[in-house]
VOPAGU-2260 file (C-alpha; in pm, 1 decimal, decimal comma):
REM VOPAGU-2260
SITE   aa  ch    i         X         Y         Z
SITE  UNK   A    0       0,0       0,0       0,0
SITE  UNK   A    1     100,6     360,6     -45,3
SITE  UNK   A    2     170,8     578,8     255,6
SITE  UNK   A    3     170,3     976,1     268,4
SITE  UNK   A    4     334,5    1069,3     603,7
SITE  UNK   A    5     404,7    1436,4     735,8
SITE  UNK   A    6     548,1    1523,4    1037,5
SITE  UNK   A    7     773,6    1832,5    1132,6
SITE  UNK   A    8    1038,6    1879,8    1388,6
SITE  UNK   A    9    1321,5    1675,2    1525,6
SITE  UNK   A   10    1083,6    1467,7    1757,6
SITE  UNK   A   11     799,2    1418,5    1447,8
SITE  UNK   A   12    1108,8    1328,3    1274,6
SITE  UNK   A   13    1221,3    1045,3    1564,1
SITE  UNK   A   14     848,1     897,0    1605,4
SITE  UNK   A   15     815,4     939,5    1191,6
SITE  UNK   A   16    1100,7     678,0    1163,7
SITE  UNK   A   17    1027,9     446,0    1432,0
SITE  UNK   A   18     681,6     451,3    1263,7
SITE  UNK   A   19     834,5     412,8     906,6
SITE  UNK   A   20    1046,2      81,7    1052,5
SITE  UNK   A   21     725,5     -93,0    1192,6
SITE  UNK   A   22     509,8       2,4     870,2
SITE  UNK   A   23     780,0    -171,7     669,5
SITE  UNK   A   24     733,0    -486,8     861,9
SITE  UNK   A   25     391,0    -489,0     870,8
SITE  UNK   A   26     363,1    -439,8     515,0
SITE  UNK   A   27     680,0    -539,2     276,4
SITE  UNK   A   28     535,3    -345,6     -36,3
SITE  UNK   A   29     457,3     -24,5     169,9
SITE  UNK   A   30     579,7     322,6     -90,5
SITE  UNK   A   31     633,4     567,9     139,7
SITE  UNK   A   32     656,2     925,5      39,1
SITE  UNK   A   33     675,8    1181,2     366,2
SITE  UNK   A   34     792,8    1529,9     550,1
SITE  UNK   A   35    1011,4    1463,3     785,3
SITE  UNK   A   36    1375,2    1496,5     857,1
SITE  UNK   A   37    1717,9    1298,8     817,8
SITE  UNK   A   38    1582,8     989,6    1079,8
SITE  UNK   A   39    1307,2     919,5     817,6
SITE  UNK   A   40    1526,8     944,4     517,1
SITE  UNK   A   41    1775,4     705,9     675,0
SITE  UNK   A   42    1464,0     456,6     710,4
SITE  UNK   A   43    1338,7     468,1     341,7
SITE  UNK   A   44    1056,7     631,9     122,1
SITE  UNK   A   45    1094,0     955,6     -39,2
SITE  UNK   A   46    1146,0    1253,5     144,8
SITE  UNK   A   47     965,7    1579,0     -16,0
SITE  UNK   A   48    1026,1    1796,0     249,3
SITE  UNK   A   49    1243,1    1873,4     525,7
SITE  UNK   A   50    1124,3    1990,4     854,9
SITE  UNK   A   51    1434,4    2244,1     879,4
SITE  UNK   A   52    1253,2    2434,7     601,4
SITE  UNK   A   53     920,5    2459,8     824,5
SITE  UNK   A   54    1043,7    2574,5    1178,4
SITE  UNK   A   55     850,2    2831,8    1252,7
SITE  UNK   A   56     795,2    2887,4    1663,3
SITE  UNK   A   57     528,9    3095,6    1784,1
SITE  UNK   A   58     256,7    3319,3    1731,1
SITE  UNK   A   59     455,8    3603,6    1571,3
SITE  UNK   A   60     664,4    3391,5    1438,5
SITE  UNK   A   61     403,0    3177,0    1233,6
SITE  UNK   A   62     179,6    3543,4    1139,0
SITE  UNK   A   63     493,5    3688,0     990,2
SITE  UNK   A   64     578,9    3308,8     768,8
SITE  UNK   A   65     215,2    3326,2     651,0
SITE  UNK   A   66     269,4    3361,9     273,7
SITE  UNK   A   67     529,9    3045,0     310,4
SITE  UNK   A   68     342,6    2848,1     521,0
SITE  UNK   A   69      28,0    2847,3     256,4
SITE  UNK   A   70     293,1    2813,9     -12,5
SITE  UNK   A   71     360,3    2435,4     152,0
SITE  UNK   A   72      13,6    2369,0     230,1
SITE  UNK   A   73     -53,0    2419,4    -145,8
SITE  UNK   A   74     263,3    2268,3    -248,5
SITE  UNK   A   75     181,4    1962,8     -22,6
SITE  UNK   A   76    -184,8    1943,0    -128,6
SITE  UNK   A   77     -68,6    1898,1    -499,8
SITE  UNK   A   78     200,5    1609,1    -461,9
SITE  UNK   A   79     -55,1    1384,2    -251,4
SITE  UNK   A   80    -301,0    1442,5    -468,3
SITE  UNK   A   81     -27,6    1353,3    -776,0
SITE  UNK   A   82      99,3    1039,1    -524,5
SITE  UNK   A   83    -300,9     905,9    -427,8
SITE  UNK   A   84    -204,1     721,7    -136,9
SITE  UNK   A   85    -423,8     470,8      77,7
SITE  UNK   A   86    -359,1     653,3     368,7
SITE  UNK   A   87    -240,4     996,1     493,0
SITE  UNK   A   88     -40,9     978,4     862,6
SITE  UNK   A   89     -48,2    1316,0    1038,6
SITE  UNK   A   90     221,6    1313,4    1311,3
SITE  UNK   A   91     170,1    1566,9    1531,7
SITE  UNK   A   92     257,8    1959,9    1403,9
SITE  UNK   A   93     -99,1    2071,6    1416,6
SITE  UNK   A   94     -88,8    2391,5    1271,0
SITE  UNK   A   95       9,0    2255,3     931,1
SITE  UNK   A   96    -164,3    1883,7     957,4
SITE  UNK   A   97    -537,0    2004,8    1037,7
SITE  UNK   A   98    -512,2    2228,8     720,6
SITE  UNK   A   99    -424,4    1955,4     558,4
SITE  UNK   A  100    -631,5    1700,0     709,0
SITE  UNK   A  101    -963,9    1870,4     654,8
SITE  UNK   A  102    -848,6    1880,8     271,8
SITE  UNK   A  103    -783,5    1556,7     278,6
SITE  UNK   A  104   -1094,0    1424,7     400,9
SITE  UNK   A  105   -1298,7    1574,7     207,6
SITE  UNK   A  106   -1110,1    1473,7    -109,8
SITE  UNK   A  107   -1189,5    1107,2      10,3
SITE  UNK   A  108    -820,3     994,2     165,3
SITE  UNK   A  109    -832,4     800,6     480,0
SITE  UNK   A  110    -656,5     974,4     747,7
SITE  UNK   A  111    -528,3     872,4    1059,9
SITE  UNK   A  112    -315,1    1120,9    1322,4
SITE  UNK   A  113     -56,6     977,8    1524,9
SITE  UNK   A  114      58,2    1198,5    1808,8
SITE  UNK   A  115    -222,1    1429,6    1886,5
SITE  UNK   A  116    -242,5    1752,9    1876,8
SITE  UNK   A  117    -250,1    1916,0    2238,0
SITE  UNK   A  118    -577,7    2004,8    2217,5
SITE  UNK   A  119    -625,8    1931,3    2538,1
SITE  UNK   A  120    -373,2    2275,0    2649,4
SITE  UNK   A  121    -553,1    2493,5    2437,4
SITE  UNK   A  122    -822,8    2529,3    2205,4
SITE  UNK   A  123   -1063,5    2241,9    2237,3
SITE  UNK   A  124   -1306,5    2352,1    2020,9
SITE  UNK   A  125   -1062,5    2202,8    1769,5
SITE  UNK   A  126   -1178,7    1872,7    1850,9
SITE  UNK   A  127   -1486,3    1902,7    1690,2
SITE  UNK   A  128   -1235,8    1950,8    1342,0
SITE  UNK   A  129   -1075,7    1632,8    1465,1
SITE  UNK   A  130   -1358,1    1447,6    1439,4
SITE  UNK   A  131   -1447,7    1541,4    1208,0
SITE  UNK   A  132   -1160,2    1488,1     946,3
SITE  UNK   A  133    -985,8    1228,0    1141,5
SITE  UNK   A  134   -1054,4     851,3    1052,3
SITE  UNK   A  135    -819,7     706,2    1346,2
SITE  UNK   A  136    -631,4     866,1    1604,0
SITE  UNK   A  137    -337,1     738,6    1815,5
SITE  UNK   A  138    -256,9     866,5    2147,3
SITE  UNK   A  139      92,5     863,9    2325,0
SITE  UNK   A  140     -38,5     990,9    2664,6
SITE  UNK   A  141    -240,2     832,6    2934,0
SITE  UNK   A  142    -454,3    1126,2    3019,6
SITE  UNK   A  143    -556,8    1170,4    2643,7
SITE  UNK   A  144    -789,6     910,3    2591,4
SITE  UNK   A  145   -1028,2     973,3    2885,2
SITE  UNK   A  146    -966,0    1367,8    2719,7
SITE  UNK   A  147   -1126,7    1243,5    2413,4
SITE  UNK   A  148   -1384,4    1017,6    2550,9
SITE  UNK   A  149   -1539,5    1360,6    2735,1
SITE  UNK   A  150   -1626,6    1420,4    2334,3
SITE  UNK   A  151   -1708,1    1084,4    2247,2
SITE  UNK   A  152   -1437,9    1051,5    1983,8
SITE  UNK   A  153   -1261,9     708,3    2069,4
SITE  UNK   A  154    -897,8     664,3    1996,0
SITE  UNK   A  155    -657,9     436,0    2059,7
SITE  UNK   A  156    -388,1     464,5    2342,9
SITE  UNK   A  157     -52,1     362,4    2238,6
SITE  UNK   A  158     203,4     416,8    2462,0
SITE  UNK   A  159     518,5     625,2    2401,4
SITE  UNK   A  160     727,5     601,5    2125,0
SITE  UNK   A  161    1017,6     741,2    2297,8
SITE  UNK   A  162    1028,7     396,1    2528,9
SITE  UNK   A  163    1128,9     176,9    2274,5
SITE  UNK   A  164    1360,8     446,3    2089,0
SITE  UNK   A  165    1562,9     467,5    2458,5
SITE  UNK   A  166    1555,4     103,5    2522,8
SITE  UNK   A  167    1640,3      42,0    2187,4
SITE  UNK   A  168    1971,5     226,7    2148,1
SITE  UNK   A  169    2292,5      85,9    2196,6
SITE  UNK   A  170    2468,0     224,8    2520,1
SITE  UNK   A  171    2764,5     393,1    2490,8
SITE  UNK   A  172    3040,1     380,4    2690,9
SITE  UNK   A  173    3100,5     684,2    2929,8
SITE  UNK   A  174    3469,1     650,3    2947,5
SITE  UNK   A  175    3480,5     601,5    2556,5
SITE  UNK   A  176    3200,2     909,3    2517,5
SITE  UNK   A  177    3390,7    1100,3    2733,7
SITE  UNK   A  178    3739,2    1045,3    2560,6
SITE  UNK   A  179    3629,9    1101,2    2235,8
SITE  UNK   A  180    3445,4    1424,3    2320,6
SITE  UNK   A  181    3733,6    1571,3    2554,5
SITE  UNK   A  182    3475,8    1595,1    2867,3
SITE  UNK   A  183    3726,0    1479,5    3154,4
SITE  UNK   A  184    3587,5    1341,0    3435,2
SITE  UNK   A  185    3374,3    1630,9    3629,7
SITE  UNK   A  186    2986,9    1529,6    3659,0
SITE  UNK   A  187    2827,1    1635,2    3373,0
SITE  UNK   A  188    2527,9    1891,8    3373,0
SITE  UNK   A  189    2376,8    1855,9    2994,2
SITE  UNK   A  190    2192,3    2203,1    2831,9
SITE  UNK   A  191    1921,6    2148,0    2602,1
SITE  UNK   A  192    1790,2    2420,2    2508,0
SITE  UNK   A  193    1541,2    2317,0    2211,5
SITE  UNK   A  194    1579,8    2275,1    1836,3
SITE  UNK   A  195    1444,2    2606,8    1667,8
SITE  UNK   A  196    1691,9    2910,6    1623,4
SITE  UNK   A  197    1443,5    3113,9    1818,4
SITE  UNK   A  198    1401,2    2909,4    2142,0
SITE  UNK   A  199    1784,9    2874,9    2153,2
SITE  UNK   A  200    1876,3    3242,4    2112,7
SITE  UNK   A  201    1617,2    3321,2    2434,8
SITE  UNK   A  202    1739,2    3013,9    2628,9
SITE  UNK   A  203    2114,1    2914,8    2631,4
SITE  UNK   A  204    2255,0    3235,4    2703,0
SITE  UNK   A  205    2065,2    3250,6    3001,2
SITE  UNK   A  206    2213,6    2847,4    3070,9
SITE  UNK   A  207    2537,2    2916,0    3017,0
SITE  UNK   A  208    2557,3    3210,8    3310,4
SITE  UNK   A  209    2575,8    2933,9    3587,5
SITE  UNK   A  210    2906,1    2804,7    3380,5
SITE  UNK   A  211    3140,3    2979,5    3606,6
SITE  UNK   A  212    2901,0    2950,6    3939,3
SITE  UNK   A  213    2963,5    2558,1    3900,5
SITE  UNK   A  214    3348,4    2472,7    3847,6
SITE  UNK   A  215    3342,7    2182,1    3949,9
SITE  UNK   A  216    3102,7    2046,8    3718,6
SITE  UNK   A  217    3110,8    1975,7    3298,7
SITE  UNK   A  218    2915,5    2230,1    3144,0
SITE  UNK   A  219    2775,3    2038,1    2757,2
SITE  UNK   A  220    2564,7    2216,1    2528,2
SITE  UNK   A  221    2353,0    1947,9    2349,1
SITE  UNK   A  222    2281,3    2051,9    1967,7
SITE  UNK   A  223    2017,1    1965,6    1736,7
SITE  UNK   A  224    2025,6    1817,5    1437,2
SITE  UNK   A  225    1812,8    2108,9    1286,6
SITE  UNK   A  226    2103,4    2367,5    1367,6
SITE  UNK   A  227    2438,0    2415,2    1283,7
SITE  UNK   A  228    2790,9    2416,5    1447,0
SITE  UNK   A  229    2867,8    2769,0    1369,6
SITE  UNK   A  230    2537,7    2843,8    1499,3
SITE  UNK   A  231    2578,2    2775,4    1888,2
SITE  UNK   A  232    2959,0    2871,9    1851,8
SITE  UNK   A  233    2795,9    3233,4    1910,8
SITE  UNK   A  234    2684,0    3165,9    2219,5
SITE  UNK   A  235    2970,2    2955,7    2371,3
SITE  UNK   A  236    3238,2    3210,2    2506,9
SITE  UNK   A  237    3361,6    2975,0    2783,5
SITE  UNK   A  238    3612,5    2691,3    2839,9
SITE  UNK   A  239    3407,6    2513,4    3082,8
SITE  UNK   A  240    3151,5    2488,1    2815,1
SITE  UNK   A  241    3156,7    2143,8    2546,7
SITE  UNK   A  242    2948,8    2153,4    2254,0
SITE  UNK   A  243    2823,3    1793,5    2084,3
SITE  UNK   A  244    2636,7    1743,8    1800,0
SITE  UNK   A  245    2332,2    1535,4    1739,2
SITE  UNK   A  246    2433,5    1253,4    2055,0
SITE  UNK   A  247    2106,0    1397,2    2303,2
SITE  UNK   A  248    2053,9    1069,1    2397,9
SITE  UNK   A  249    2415,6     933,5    2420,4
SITE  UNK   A  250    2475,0    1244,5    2642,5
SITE  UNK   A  251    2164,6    1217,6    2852,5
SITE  UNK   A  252    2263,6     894,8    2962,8
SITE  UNK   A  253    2597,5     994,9    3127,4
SITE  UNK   A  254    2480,2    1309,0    3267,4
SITE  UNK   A  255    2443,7    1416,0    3604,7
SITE  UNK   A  256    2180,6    1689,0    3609,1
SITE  UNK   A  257    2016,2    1880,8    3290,3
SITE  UNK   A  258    1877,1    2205,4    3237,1
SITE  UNK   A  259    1593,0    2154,6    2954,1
SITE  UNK   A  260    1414,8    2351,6    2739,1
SITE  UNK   A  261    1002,1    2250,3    2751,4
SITE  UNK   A  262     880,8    2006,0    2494,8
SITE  UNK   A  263     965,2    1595,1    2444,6
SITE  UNK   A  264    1371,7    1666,7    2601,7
SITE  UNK   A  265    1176,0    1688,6    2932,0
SITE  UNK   A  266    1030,9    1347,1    2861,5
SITE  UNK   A  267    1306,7    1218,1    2769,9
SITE  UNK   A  268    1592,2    1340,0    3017,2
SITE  UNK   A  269    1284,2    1196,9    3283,4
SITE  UNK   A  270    1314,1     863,4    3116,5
SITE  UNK   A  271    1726,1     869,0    3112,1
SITE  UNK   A  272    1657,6     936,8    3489,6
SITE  UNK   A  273    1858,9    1274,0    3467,4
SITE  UNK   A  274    1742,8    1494,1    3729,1
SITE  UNK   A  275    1663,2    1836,3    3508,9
SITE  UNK   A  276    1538,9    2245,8    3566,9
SITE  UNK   A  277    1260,3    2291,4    3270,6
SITE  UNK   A  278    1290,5    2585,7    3074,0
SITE  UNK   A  279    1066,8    2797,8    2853,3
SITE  UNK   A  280    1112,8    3148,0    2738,8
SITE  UNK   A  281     945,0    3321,5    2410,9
SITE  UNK   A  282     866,7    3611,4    2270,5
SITE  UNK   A  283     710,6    3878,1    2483,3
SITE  UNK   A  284     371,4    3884,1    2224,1
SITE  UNK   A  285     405,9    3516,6    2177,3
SITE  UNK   A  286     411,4    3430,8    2570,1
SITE  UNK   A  287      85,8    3688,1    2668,9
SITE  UNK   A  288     -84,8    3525,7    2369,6
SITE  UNK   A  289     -24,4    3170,0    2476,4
SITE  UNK   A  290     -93,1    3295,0    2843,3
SITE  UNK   A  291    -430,3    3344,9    2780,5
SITE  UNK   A  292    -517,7    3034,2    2549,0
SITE  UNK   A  293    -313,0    2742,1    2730,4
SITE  UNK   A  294    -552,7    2663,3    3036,2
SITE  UNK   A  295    -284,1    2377,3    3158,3
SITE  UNK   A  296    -130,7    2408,1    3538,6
SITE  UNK   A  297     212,3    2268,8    3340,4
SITE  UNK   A  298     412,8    2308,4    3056,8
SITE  UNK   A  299     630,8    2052,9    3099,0
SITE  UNK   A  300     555,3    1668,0    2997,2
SITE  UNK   A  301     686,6    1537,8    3311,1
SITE  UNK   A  302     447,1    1708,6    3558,1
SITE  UNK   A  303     135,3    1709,2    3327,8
SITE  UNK   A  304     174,2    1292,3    3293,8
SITE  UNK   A  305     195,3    1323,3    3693,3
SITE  UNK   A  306     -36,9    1579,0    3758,6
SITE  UNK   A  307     203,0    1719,9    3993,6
SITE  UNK   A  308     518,7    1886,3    4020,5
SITE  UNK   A  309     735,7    1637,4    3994,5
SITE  UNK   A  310    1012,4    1870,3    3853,7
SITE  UNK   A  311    1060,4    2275,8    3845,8
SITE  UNK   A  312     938,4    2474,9    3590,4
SITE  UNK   A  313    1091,2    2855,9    3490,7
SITE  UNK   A  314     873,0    2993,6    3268,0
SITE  UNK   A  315     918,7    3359,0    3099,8
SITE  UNK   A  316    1047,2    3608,4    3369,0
SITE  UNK   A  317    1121,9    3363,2    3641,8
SITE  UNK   A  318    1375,4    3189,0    3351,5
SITE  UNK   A  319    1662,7    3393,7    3467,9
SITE  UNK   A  320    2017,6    3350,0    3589,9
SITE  UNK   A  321    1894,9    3384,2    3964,4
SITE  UNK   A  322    1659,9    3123,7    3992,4
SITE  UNK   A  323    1835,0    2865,8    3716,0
SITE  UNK   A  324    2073,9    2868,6    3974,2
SITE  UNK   A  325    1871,0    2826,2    4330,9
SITE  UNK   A  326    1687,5    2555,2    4138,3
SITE  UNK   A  327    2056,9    2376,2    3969,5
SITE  UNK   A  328    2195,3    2406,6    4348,3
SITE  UNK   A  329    1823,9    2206,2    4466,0
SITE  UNK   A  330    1845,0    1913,1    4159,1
SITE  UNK   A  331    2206,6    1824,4    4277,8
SITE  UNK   A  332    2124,8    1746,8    4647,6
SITE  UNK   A  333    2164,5    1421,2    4735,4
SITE  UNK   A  334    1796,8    1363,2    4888,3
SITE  UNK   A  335    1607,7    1589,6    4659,4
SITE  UNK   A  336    1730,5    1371,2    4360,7
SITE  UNK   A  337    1643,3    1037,9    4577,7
SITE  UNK   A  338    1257,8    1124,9    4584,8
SITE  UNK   A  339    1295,8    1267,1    4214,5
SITE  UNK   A  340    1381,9     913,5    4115,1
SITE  UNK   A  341    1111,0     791,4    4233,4
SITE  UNK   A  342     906,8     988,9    4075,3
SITE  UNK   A  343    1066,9     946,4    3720,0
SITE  UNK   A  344     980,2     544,9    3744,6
SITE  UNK   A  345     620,9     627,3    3850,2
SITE  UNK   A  346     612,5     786,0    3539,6
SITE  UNK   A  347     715,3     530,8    3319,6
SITE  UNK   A  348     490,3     319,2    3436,3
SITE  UNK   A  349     248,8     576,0    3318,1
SITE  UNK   A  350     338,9     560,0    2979,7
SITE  UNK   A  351     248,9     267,6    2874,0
SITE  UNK   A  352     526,9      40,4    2821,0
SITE  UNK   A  353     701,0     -73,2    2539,9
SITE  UNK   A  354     538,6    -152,7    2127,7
SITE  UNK   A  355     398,4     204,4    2052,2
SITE  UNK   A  356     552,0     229,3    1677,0
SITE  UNK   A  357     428,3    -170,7    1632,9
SITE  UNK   A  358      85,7    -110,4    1743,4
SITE  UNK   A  359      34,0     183,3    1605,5
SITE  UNK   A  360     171,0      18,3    1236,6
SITE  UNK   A  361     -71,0    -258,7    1299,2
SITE  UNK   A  362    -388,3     -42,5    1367,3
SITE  UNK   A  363    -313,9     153,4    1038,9
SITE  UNK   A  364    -210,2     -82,9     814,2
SITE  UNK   A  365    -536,5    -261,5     929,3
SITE  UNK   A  366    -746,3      35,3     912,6
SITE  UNK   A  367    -655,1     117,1     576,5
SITE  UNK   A  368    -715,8    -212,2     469,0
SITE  UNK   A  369   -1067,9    -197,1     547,8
């Protein structure tokens, strides 16, 4: 069968090639044409359109890309239509895929969305939309499918991808990791400070003022596969500071404590058992729009699965140098971290175990069959 998939980001880009691997052995004549990134390309198909082309973050950011934006909804309307596929998979990136979804299903394409869109932070009327133009829907988060059931729109709970990528890898070797990357043998503290040029510029200047407050610790800037080099050499001034390239989860799993900007890194330096500060800061228009849409008590993946605050959030003015600090000095005690580990494996339980890129391969191969 023919398979359209689209998903933006680095993360839609992960979960897009886990997906693409289980489709594949579900279904040995699947054509796969997609938007994604370098993962999914590495897996197979045709790529049409990279992610790095489409990173637009926030409000502002998105009005002043309008004219693009509609440019690839066009563009992308026109090469399904030329590729007729059996089914459409919508992973995630909502702005873009409910555009194109509501095309879709009116054109007559069976569509299924894996990795919903957080409806459930802001804007729930956009449900109704969902139901409307979405065939099948495939959750990653526990609370989601009692979320849905309040609208009577079933849908089927997964797991989380990001399980079986973590489990999955092969694990390095710290005193290899460490050699080859010059990191000595300090504790490490790992910045992640997101994958879009925008949330970077706001966030790892502000990370990299503790360098010099904590000697005695490795300072390593973790960089996205979306950016280049040259581009967080700006920001890196000190010699306390590493910088490696595309090896999050390699470097997650030897760290000591992480500073993290909000999105999936939360999740996943949670599920590395890294003990981590969250971090968001946007524009000033951006932030008091999404301030009075986003009705959530979190931002952060971690404490929303818990429904608690499981780990500290510094959001907007409170992200600066004086508090990243109190709350780096509070993640590296020795008891805090103890109860914080507790925590983390309380949430993985949540989540579902491992199988989320099988079953969710199974259920849409299946569905489209039908």
């Amino acid at each position: 069968m023919k398979y359209y998939i689209i998903a933006g980001e680095a993360s839609g880009d992960l979960h897009g090639a886990n997906l693409m691997k289980a489709l594949y052995n579900e279904d040995t004549n699947a054509d796969i044409r997609f938007w994604g990134g370098d993962l999914m390309q590495e897996v197979g198909g045709t790529l049409v359109s990279h992610y790095k082309e489409r990173a637009f973050m926030g409000f502002v950011e998105v009005l002043f890309n309008l004219r693009k934006i509609s440019g690839f909804i066009s563009f992308c309307k026109k090469d399904i239509a030329e590729f007729n596929p059996d089914v459409i998979i919508f992973i995630d990136n909502s702005g873009f895929n409910l555009r194109i979804a509501k095309w879709a299903k009116q054109e007559g394409y069976k569509t299924h969305y894996y990795i919903s869109p957080q409806v459930w932070a802001s804007r729930a009327s956009r449900v109704k939309d969902i139901k409307r133009d979405i065939d099948e829907m495939y959750v990653i988060l526990p609370f989601e499918e009692d979320f849905y059931k309040k609208y009577d729109y079933d849908v089927h709970f997964v797991g989380h991808p990001l399980i079986d990528g973590i489990e999955g890898r092969t694990q390095v070797s710290e005193k290899n990791f460490r050699k080859e990357h010059n990191l000595g043998d300090k504790d490490i503290i790992a910045l992640l400070p997101g994958s879009r040029k925008q949330e970077i510029t706001k966030m790892l200047s502000v990370m990299l003022s503790l360098v010099n407050d904590f000697p005695q610790y490795q300072f390593v800037v973790a960089g996205a596969p979306s950016q280049t080099k040259e581009f967080y050499h700006q920001f890196i001034r000190n010699n306390n500071v590493k910088f490696i390239n595309n090896k999050t989860y390699d470097l997650l799993s030897i760290s000591h404590a992480a500073l993290v900007a909000s999105g999936t890194a939360t999740l996943e330096a949670a599920l590395f058992k890294v003990p981590q500060v969250v971090c968001y800061k946007g524009s000033w228009i951006s932030y008091q729009i999404a301030k009075r849409i986003i009705t959530l008590k979190f931002i952060s993946l971690v404490n929303l699965i818990m429904d608690k605050e499981v780990v500290t959030e510094l959001i907007q003015d409170d992200f600066n140098k004086k508090k990243l600090k109190q709350e780096l000095t509070k993640i590296l005690d020795t008891d805090y971290r103890k109860q914080l580990f507790l925590n983390y494996f309380e949430l993985e339980q949540k989540l579902g175990g491992k199988g989320a890129s099988k079953k969710t391969a199974k259920l849409i191969v299946n569905g489209a069959k039908n």
